[in-house]
C-alpha positions as CSV (number, residue, x, y, z in Angstrom):
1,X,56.4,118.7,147.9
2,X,52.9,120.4,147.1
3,X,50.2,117.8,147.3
4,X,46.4,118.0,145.7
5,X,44.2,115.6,147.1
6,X,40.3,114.8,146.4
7,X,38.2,115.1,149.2
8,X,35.5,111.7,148.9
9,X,33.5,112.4,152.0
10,X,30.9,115.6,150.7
11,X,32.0,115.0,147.0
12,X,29.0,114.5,144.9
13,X,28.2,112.0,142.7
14,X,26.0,113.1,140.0
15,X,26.1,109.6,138.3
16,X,27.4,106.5,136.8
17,X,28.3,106.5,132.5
18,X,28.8,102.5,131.3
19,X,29.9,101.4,128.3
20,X,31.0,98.0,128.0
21,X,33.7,97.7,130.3
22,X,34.3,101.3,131.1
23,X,32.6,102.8,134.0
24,X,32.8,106.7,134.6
25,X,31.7,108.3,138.2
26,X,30.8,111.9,137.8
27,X,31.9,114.3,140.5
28,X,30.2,117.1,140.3
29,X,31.8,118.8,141.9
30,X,34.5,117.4,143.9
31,X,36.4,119.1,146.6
32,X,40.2,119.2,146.4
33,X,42.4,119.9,149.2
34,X,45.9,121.6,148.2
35,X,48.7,121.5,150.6
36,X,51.8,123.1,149.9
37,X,55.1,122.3,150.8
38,X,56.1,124.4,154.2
39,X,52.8,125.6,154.9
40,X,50.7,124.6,158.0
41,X,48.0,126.0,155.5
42,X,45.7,124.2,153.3
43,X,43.5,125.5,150.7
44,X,39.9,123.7,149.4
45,X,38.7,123.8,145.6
46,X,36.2,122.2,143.5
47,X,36.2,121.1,140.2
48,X,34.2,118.3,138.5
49,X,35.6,115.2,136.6
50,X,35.2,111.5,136.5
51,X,36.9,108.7,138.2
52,X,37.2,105.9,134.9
53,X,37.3,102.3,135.8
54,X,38.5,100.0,132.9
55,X,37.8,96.6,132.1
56,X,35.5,97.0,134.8
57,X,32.1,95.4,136.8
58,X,29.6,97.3,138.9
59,X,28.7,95.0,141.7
60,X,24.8,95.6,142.0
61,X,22.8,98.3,139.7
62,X,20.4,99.5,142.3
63,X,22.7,102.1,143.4
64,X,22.2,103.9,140.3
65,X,18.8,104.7,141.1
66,X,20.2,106.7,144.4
67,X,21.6,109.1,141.8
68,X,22.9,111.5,142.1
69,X,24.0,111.6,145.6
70,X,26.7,112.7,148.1
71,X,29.6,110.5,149.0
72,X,30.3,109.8,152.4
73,X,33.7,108.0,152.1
74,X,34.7,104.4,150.9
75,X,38.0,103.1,149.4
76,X,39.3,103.0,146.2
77,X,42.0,100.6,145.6
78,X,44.9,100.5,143.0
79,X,47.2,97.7,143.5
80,X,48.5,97.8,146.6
81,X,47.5,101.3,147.7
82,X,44.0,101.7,149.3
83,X,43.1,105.2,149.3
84,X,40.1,106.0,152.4
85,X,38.1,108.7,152.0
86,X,40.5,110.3,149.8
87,X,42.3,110.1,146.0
88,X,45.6,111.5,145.3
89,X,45.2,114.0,142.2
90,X,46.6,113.0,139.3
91,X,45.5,109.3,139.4
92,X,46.3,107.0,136.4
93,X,47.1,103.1,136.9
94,X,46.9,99.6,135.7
95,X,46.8,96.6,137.4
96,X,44.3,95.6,140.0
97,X,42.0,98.6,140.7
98,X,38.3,99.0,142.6
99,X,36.2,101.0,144.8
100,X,33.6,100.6,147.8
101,X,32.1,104.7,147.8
102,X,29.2,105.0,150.5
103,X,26.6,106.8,149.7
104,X,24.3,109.3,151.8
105,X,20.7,108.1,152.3
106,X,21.5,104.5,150.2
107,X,21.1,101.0,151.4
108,X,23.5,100.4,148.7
109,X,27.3,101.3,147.9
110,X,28.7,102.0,144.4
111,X,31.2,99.0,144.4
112,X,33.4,98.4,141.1
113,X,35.8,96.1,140.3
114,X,38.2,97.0,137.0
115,X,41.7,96.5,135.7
116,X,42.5,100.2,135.7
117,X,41.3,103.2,137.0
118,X,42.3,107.3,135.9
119,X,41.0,110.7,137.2
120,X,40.0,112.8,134.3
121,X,39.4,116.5,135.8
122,X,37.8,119.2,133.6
123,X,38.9,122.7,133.4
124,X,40.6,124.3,136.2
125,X,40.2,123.8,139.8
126,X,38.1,127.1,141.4
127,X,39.4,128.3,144.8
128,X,36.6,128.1,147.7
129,X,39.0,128.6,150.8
130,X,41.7,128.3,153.0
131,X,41.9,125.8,155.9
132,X,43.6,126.7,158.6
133,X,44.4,125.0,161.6
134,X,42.3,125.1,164.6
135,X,39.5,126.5,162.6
């Protein structure tokens, strides 16, 4: 099975969009990691997009003012599945959904609570390299 993964460690966050209860994190550009099926191989991409929180609550406003600024890992949670330092690509869901993302140089952590999250990535993924192992 091929697998495409984001990378949340080094992804950037150029900022938080709210309206009402829908919060949108810009990644700008965020770094995908492709495996496919057979391959000791991996590949690494970026493309930008947003993670949308619905019916959604942003713990403390503060870490807006940090920015834009790199991630440096966190959770995301949708129902049961807690995803560290990582979110599987494509990501839609309902149901209990939230994130904790660290961010570099911050006293502060972007931390959402929401009914609902979805990736929505623009364009198409652009090819930066391949990971191999031991290297």
């Amino acid at each position: 099975m091929d697998s495409t993964s984001i990378d949340l460690v080094g992804a950037s966050i150029a900022g938080v969009e709210i309206d009402g209860e829908t919060l949108k994190v810009r990644f700008e550009p965020a770094y995908l990691v492709k495996t496919m099926t057979g391959s000791v191989e991996r590949t690494r991409w970026w493309q930008n997009g947003w993670l949308v929180f619905e019916g959604a609550a942003l713990e403390d406003e503060r870490v807006l003012d940090d920015l834009p600024a790199e991630c440096v890992g966190g959770d995301v949670v949708e129902n049961v599945y807690t995803y560290r330092d990582m979110l599987p690509v494509p990501l839609e869901s309902a149901g209990h959904a939230s994130c904790n993302l660290k961010i570099k140089g911050s006293d502060h952590a972007l931390i959402i609570d929401a009914t609902g999250l979805r990736l929505e990535m623009e364009e198409v993924p652009k090819y930066i390299e391949h990971l191999r192992p031991g290297h």
